[in-house]
PDB file of N, CA, C, O and CB in Angstrom:
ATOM      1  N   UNK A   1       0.840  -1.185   0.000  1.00  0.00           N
ATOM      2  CA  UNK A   1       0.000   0.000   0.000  1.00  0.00           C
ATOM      3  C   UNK A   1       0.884   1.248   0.000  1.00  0.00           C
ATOM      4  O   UNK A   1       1.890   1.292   0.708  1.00  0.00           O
ATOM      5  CB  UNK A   1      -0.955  -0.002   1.221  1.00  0.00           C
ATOM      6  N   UNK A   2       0.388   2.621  -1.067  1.00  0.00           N
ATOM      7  CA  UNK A   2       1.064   3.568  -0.943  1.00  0.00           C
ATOM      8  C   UNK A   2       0.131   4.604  -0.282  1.00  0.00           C
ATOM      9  O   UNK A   2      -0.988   4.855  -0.730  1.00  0.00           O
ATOM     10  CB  UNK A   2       1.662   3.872  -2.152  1.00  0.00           C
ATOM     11  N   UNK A   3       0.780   5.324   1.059  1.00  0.00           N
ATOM     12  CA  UNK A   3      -0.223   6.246   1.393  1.00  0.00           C
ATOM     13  C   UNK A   3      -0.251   7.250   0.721  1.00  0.00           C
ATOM     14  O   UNK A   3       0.612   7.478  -0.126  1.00  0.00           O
ATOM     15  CB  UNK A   3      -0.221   6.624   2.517  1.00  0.00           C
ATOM     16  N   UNK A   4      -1.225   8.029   0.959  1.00  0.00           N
ATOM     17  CA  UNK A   4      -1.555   8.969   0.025  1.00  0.00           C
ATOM     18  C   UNK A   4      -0.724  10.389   0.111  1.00  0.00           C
ATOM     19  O   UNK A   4      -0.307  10.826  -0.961  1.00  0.00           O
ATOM     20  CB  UNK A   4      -3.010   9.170   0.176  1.00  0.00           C
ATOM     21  N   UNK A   5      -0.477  11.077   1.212  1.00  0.00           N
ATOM     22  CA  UNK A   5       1.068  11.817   1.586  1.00  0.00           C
ATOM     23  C   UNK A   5       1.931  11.767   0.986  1.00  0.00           C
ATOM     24  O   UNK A   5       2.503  12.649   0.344  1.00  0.00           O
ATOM     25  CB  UNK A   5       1.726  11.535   2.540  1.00  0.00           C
ATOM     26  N   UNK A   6       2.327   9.809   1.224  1.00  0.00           N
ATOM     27  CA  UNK A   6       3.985   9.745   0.402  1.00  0.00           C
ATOM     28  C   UNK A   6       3.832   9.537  -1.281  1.00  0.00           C
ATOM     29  O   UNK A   6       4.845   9.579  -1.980  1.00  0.00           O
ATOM     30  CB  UNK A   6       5.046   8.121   1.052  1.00  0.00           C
ATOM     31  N   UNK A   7       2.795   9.361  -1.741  1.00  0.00           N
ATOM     32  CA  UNK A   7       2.369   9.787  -3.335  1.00  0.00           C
ATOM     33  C   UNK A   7       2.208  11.012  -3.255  1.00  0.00           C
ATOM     34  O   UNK A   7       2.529  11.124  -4.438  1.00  0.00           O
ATOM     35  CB  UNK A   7       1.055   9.197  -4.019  1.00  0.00           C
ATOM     36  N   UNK A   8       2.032  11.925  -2.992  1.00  0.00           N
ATOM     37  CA  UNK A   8       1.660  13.507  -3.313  1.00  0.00           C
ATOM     38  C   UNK A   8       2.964  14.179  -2.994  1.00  0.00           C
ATOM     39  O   UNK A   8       3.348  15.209  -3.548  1.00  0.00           O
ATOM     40  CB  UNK A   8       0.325  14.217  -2.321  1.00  0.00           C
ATOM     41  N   UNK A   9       3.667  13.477  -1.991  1.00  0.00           N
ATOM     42  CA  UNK A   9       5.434  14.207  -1.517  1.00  0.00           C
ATOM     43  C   UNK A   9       6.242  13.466  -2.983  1.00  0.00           C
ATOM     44  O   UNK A   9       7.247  14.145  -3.191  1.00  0.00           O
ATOM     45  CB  UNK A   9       6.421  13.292   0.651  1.00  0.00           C
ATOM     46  N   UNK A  10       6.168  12.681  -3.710  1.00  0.00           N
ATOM     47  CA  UNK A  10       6.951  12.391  -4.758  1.00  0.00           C
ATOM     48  C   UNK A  10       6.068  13.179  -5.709  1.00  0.00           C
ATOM     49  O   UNK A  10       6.554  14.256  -6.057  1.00  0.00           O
ATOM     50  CB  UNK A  10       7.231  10.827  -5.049  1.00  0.00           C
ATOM     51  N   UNK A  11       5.535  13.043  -5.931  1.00  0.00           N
ATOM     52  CA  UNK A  11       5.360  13.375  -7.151  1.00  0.00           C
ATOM     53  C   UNK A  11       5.311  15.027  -7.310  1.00  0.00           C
ATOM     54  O   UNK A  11       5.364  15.454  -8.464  1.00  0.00           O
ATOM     55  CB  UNK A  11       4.143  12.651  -7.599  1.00  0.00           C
ATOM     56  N   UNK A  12       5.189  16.211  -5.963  1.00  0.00           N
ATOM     57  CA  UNK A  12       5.561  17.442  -6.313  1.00  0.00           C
ATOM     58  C   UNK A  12       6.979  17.482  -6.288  1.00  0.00           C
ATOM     59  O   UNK A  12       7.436  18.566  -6.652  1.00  0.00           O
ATOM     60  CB  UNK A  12       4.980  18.414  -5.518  1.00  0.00           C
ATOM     61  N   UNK A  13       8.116  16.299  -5.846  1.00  0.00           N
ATOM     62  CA  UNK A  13       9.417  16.314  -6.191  1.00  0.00           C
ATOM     63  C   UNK A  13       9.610  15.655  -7.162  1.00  0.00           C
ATOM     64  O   UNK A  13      10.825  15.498  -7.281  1.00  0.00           O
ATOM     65  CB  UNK A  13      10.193  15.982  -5.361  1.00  0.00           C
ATOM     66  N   UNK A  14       8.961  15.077  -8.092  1.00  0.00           N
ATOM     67  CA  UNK A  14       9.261  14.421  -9.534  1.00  0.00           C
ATOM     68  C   UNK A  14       9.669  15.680 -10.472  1.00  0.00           C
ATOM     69  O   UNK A  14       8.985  16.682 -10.681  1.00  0.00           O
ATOM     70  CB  UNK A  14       7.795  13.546 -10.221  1.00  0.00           C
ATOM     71  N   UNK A  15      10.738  15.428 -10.898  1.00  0.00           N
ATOM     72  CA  UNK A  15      11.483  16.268 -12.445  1.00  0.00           C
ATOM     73  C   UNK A  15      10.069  16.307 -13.368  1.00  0.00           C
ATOM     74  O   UNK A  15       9.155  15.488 -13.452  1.00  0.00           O
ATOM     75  CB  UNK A  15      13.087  15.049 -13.533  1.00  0.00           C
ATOM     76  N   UNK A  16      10.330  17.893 -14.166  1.00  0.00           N
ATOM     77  CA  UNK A  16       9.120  17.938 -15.820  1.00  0.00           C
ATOM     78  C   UNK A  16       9.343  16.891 -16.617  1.00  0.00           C
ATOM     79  O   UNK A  16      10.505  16.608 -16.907  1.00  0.00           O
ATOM     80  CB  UNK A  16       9.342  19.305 -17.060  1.00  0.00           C
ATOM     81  N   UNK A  17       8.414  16.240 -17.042  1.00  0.00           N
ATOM     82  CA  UNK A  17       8.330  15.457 -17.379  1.00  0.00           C
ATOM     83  C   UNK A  17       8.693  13.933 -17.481  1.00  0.00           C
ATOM     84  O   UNK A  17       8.693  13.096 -18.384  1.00  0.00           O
ATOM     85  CB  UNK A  17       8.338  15.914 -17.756  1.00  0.00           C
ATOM     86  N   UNK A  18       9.112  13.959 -15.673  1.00  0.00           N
ATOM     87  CA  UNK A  18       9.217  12.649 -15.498  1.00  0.00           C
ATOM     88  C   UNK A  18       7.363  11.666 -15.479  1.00  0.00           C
ATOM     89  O   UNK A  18       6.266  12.194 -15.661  1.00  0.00           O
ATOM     90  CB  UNK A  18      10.193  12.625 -13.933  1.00  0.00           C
ATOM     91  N   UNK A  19       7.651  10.227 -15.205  1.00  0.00           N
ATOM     92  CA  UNK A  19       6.266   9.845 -15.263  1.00  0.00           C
ATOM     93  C   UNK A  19       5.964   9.073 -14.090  1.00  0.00           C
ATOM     94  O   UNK A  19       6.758   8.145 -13.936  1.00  0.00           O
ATOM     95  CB  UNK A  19       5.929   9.089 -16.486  1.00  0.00           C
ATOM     96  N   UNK A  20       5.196   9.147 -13.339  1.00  0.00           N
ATOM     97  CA  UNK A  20       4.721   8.025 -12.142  1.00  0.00           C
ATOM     98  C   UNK A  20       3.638   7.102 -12.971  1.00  0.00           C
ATOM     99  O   UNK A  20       2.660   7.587 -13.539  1.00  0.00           O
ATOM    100  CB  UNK A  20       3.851   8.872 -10.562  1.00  0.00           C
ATOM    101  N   UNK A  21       3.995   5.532 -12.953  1.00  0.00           N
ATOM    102  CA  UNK A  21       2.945   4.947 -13.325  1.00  0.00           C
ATOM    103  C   UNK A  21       2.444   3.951 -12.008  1.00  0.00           C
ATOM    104  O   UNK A  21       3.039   3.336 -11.123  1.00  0.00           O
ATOM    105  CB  UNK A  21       3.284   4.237 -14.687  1.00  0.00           C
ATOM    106  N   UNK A  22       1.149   4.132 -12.356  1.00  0.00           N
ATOM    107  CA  UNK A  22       0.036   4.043 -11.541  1.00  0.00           C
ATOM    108  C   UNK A  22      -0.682   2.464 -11.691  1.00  0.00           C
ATOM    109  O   UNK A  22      -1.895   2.415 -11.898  1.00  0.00           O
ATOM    110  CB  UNK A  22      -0.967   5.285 -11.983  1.00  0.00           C
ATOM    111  N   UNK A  23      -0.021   1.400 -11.599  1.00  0.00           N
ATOM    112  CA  UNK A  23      -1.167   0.489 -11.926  1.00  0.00           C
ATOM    113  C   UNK A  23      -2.552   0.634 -11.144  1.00  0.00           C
ATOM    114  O   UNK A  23      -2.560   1.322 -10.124  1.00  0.00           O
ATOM    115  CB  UNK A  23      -0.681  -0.893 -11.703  1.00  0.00           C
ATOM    116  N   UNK A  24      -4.038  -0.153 -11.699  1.00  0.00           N
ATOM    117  CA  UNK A  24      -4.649   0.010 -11.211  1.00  0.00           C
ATOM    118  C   UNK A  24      -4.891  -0.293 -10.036  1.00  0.00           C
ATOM    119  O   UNK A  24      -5.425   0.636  -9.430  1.00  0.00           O
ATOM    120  CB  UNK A  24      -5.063  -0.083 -11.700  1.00  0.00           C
ATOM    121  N   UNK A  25      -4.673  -1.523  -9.232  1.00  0.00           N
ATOM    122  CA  UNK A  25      -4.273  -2.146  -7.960  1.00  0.00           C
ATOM    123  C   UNK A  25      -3.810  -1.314  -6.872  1.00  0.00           C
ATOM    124  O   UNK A  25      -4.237  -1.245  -5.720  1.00  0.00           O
ATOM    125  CB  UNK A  25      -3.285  -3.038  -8.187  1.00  0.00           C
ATOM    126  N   UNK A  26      -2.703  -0.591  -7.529  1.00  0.00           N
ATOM    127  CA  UNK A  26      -2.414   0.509  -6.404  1.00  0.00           C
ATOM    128  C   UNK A  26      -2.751   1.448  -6.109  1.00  0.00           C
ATOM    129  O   UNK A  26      -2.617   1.945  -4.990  1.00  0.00           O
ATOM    130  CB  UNK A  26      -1.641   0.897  -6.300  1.00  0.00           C
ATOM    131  N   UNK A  27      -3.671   2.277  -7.763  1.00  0.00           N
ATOM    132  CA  UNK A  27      -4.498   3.158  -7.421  1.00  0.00           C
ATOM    133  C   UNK A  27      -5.842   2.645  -6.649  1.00  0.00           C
ATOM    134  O   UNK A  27      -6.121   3.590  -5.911  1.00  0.00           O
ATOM    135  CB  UNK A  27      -4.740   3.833  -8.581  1.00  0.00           C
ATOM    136  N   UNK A  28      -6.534   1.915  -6.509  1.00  0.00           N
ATOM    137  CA  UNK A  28      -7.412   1.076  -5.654  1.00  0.00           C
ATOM    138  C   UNK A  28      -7.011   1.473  -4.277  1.00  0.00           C
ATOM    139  O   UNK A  28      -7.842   1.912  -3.480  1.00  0.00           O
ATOM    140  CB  UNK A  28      -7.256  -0.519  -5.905  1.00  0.00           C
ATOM    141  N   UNK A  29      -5.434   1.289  -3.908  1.00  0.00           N
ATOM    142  CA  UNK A  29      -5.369   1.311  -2.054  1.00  0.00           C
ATOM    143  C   UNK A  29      -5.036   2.572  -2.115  1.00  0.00           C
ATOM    144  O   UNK A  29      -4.717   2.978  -0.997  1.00  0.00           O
ATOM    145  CB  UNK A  29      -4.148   0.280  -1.010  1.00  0.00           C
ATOM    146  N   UNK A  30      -4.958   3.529  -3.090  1.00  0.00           N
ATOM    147  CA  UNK A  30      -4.667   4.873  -2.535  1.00  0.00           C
ATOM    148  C   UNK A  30      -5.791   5.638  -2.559  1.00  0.00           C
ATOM    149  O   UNK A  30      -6.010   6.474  -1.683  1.00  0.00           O
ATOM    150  CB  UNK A  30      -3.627   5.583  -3.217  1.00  0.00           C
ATOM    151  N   UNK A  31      -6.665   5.401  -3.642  1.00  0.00           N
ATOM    152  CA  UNK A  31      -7.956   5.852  -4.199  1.00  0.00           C
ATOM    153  C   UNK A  31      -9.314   4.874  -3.780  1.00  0.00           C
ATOM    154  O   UNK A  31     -10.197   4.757  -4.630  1.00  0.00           O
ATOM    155  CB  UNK A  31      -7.747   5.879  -5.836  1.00  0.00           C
ATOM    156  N   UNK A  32      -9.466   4.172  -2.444  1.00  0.00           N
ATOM    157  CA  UNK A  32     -10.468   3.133  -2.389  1.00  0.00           C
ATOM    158  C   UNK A  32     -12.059   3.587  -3.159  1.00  0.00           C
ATOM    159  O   UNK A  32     -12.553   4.485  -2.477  1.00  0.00           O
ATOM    160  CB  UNK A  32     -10.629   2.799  -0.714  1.00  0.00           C
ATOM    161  N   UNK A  33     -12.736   3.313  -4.054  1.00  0.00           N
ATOM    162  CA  UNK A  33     -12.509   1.567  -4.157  1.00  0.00           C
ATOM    163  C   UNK A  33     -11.855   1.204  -5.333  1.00  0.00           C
ATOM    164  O   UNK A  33     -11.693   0.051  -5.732  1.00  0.00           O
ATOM    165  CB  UNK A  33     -13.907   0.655  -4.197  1.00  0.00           C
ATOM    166  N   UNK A  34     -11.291   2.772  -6.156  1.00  0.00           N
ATOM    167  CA  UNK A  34     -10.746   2.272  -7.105  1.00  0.00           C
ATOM    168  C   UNK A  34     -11.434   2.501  -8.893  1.00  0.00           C
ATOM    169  O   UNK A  34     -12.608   2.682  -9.218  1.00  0.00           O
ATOM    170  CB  UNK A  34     -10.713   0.916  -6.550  1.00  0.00           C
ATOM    171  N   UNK A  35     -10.339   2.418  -9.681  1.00  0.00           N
ATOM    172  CA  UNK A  35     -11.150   2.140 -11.197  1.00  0.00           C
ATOM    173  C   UNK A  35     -12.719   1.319 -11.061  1.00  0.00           C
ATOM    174  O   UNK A  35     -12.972   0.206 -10.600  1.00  0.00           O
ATOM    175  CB  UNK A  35     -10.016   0.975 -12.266  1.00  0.00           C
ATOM    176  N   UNK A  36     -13.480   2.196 -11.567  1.00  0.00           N
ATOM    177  CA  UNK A  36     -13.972   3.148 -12.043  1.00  0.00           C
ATOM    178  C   UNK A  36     -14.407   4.371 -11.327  1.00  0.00           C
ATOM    179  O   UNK A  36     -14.759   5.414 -11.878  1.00  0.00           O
ATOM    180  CB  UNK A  36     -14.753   2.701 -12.592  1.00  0.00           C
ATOM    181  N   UNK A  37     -14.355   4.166 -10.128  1.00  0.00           N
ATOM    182  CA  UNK A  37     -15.167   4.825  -8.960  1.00  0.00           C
ATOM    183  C   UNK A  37     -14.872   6.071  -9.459  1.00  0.00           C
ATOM    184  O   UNK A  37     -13.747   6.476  -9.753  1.00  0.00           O
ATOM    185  CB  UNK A  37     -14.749   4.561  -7.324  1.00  0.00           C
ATOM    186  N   UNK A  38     -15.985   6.713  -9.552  1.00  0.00           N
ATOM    187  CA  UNK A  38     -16.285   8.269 -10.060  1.00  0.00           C
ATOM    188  C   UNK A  38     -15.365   8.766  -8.603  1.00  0.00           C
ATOM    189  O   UNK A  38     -14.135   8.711  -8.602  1.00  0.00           O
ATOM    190  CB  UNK A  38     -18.420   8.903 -10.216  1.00  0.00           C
ATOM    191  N   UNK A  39     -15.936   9.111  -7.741  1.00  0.00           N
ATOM    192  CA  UNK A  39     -14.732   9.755  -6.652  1.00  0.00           C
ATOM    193  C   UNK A  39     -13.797   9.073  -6.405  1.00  0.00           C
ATOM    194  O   UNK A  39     -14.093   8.792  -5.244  1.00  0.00           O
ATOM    195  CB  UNK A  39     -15.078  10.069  -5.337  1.00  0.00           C
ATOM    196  N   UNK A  40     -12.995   8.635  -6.562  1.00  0.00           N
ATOM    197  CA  UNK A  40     -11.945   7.942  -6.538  1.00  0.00           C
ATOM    198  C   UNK A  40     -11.151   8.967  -7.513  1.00  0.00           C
ATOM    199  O   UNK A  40     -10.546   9.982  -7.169  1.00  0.00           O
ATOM    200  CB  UNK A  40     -12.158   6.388  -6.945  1.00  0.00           C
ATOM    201  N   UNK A  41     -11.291   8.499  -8.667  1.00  0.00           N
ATOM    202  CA  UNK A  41     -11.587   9.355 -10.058  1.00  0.00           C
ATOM    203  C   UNK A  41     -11.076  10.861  -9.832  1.00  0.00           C
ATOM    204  O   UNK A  41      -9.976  11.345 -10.099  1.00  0.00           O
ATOM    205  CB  UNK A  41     -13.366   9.404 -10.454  1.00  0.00           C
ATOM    206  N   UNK A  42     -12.146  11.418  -9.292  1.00  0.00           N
ATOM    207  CA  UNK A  42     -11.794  12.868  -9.049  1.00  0.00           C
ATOM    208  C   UNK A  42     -10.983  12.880  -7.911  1.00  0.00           C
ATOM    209  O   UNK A  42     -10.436  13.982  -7.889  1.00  0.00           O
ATOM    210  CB  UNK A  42     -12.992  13.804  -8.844  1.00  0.00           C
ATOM    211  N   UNK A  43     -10.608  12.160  -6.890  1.00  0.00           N
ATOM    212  CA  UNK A  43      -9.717  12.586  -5.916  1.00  0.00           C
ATOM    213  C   UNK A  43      -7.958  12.248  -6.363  1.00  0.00           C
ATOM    214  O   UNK A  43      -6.944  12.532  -5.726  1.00  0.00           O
ATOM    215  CB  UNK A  43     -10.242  11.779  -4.508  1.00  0.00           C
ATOM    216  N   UNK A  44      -8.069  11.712  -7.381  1.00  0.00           N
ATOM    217  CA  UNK A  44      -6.876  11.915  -7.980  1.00  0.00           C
ATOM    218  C   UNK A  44      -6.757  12.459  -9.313  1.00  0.00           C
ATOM    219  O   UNK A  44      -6.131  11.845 -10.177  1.00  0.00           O
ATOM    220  CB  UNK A  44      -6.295  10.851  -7.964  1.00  0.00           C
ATOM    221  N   UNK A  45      -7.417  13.776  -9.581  1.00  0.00           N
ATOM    222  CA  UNK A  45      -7.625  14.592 -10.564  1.00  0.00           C
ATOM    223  C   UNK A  45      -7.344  15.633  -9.136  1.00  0.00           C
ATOM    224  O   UNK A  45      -6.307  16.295  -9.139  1.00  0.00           O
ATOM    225  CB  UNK A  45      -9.171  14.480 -11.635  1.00  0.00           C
ATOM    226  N   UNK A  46      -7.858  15.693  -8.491  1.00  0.00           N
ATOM    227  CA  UNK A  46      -7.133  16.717  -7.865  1.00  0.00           C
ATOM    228  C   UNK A  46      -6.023  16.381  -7.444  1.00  0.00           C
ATOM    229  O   UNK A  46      -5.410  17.423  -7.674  1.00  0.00           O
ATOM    230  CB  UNK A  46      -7.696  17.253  -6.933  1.00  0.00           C
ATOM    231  N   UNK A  47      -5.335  15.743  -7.021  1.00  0.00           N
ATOM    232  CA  UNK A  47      -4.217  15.469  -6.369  1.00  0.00           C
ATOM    233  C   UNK A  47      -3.080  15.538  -7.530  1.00  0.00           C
ATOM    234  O   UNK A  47      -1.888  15.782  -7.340  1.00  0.00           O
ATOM    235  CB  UNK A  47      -4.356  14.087  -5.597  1.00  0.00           C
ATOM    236  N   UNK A  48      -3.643  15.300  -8.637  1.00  0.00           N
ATOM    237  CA  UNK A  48      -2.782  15.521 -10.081  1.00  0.00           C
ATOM    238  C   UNK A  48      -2.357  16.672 -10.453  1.00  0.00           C
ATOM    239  O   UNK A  48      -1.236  16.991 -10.850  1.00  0.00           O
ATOM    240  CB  UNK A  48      -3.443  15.196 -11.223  1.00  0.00           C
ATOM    241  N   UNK A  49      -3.657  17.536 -10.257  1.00  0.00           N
ATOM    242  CA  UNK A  49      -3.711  18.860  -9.936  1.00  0.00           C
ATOM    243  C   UNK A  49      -3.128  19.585  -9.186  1.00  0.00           C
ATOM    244  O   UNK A  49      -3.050  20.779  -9.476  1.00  0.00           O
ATOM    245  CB  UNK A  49      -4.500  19.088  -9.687  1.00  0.00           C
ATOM    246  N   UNK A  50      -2.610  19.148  -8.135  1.00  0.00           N
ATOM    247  CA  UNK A  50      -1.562  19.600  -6.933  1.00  0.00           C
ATOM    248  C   UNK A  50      -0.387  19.599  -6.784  1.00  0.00           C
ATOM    249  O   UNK A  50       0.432  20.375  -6.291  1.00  0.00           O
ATOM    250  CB  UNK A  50      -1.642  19.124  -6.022  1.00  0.00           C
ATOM    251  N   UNK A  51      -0.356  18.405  -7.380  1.00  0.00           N
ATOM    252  CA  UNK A  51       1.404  18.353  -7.883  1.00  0.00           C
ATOM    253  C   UNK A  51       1.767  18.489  -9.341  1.00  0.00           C
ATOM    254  O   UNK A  51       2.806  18.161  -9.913  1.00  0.00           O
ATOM    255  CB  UNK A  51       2.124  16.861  -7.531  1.00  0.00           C
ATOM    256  N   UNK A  52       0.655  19.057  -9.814  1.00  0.00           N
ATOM    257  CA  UNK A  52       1.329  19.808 -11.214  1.00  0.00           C
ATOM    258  C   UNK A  52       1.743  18.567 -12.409  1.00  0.00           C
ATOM    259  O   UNK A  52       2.554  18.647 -13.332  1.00  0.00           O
ATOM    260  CB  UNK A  52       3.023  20.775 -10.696  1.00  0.00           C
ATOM    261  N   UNK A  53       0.740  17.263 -11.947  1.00  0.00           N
ATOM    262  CA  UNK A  53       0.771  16.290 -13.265  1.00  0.00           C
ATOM    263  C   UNK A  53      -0.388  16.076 -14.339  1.00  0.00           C
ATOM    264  O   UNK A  53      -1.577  16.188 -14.042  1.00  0.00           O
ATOM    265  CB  UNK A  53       0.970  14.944 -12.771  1.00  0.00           C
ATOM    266  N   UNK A  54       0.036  15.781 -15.516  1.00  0.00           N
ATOM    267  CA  UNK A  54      -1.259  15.477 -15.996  1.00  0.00           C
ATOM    268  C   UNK A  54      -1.628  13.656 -16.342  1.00  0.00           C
ATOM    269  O   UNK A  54      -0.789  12.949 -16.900  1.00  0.00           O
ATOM    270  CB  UNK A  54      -1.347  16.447 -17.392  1.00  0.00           C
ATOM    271  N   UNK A  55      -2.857  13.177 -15.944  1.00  0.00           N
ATOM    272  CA  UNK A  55      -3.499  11.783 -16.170  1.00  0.00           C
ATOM    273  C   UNK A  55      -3.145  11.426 -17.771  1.00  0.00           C
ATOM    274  O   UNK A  55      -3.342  12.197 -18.710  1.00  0.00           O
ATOM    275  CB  UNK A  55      -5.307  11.829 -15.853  1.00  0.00           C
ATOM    276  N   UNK A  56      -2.664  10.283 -17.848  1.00  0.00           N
ATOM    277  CA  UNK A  56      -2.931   9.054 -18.575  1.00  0.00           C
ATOM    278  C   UNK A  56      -3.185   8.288 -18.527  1.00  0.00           C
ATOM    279  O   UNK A  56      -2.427   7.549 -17.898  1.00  0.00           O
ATOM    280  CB  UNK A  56      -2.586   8.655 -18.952  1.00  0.00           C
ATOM    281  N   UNK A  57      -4.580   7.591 -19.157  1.00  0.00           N
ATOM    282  CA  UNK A  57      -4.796   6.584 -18.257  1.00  0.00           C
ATOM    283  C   UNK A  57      -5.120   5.269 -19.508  1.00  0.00           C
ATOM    284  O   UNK A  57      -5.937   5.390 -20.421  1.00  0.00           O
ATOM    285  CB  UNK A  57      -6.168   7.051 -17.045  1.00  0.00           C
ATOM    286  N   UNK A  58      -4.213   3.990 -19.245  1.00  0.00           N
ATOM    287  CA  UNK A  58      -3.970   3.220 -20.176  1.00  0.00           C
ATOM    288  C   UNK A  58      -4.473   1.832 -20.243  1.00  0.00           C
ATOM    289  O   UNK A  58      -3.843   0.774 -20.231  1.00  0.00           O
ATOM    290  CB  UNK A  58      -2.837   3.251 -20.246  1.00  0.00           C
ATOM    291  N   UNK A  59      -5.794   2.070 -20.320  1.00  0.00           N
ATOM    292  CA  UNK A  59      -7.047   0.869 -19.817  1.00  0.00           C
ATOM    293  C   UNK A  59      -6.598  -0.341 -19.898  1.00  0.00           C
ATOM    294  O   UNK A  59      -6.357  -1.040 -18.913  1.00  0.00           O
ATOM    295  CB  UNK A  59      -8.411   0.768 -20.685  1.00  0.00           C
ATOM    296  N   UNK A  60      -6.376  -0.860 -21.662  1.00  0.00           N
ATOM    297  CA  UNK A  60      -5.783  -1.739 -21.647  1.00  0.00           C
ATOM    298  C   UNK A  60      -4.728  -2.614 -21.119  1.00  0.00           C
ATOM    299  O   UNK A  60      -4.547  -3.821 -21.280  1.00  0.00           O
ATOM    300  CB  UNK A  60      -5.754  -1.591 -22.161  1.00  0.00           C
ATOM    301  N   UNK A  61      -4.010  -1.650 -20.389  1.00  0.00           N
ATOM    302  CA  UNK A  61      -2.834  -2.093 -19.512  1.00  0.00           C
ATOM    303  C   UNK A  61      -2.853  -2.010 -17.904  1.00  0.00           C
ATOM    304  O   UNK A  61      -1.965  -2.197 -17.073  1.00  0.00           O
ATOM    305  CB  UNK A  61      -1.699  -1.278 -19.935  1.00  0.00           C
ATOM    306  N   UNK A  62      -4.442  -1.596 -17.771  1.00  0.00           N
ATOM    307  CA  UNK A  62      -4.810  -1.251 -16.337  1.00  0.00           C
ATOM    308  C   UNK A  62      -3.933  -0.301 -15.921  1.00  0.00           C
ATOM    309  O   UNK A  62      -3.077  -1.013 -15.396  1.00  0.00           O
ATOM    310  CB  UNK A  62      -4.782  -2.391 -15.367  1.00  0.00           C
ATOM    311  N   UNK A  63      -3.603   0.681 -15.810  1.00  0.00           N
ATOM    312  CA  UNK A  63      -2.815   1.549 -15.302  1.00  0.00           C
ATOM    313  C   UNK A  63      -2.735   3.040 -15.623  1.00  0.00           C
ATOM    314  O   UNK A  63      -3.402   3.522 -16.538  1.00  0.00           O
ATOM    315  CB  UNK A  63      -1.807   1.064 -15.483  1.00  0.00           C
ATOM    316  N   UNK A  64      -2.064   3.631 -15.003  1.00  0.00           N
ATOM    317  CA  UNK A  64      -2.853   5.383 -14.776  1.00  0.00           C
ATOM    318  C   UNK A  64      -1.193   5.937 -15.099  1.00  0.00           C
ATOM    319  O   UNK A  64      -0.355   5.414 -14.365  1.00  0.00           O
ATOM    320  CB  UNK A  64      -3.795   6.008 -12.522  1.00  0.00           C
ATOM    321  N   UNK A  65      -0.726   6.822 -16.007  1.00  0.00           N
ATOM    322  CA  UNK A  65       0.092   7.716 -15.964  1.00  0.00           C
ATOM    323  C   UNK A  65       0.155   8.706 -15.189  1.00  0.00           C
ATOM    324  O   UNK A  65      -0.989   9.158 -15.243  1.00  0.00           O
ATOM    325  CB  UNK A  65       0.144   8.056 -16.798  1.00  0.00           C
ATOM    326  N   UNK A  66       0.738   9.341 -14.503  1.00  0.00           N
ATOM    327  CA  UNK A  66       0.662  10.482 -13.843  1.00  0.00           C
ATOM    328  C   UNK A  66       2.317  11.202 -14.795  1.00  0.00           C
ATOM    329  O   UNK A  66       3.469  10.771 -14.738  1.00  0.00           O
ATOM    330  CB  UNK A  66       0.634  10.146 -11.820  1.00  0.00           C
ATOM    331  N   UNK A  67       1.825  12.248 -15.486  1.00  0.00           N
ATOM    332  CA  UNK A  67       3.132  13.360 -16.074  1.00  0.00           C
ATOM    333  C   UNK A  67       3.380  14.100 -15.308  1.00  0.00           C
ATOM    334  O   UNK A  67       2.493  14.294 -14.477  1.00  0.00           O
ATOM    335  CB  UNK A  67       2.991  14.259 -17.225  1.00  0.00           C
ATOM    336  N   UNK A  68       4.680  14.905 -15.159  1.00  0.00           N
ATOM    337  CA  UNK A  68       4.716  15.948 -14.180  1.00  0.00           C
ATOM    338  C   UNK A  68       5.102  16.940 -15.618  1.00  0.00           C
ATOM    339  O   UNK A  68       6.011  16.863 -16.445  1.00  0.00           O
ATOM    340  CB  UNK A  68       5.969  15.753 -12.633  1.00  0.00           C
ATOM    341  N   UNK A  69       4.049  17.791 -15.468  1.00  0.00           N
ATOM    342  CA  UNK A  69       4.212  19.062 -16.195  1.00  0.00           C
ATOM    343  C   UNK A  69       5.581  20.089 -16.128  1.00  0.00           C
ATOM    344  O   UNK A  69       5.603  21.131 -16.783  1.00  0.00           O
ATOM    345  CB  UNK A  69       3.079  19.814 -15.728  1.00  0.00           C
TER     346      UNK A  69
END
């Protein structure tokens, strides 16, 4: 499990255009309950938002890009 703190402390120290990838599994324990969950969803649209990344999200491969702008 990644808490949600120590994801938001990396990723406003992640380099432009480095990438955090996100499988879905882990977004699940950070984001309960997870893909698809509409709030889930938006609570890491904001948090993307906070640390200045933008979403990719790569269904087929279950997993979520996070860019750092």
């Amino acid at each position: 499990m990644l808490p949600r703190d120590v994801l938001k402390s990396y990723l406003l120290d992640m380099p432009s255009g480095h990438i955090f990838d996100l499988p879905y599994r882990l977004f699940a324990s950070v984001f309960p309950p997870g893909q698809p969950d509409k709030a889930a969803r938006e609570s890491l649209i904001t948090l993307a938002e906070e640390c200045q990344c933008d979403i990719k999200t790569i269904a087929d491969e279950e997993r979520i890009e996070l860019i750092k702008r």
